[in-house]
N, C-alpha and C positions, 0 to 999 in steps of 0.2 A: 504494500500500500504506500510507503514510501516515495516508491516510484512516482506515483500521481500527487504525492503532494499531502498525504494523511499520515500522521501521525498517530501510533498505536502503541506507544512506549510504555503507556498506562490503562490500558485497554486491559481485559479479561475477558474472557466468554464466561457467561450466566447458565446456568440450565432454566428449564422450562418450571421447575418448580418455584424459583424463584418468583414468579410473576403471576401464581395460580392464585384466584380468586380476586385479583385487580382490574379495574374494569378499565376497558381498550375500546377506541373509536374503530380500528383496523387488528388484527392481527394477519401477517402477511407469512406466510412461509416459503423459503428458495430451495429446499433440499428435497428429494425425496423422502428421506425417513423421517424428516421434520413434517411432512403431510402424514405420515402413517401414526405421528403422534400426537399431530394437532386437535384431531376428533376428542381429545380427554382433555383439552385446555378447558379450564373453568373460568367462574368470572364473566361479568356481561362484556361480550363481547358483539359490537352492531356491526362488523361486517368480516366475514373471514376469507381473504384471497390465497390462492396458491401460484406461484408462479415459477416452473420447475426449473430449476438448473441441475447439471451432472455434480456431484458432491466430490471435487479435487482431493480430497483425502483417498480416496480409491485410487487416485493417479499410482501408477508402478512406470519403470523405468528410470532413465538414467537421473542425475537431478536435476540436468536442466531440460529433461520431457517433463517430468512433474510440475518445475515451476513454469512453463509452460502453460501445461492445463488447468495449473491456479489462475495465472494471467489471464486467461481467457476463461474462465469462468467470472472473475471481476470487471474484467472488459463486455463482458455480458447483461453483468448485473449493470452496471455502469451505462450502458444504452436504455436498459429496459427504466431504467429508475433515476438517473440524472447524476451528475455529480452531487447535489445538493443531498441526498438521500444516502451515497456514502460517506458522505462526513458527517451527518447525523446520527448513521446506525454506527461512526466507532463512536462519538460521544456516549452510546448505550450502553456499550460494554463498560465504561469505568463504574468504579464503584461509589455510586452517585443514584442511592436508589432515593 
């Protein structure tokens, strides 16, 4: 993320538990198995979208096919959702609940 210009130095990923029973205008999910777990998210939630991306942690090969297929999976996200939306979802991860 660097690369583009985000800063993640203080970043962490959440789990889903973290945020059960909070109420959300959106909850969005980009992975696959983040759809096969969203069905049990609690909490009013008014509107739930999915929008799939390949989950780069599966990537295999050399390291720079891997980081590769991260690159282009955030180049992905990054068309579908705007710059503005990756600099917001790392502000999520810090620990600023």
């Amino acid at each position: 993320m660097n690369e583009i210009g985000i800063d993640l130095t203080e970043a962490r990923p959440k789990a889903i538990e973290d945020f059960l029973g909070r109420p959300f205008d959106y909850v969005i999910t980009v992975c696959d198995s983040a759809k096969l777990a969203c069905p049990a998210f609690t909490g009013p939630v008014k509107h739930r979208l999915h929008i799939g991306f390949n989950d780069p942690v599966e990537a295999t090969g050399t390291d720079e096919e891997v980081m590769r297929e991260f690159r282009g999976v955030r180049d992905e996200i990054r068309e579908k959702f705007g710059d503005q939306a990756l600099v917001r979802a790392s502000t999520l991860t810090r620990d600023e609940d």
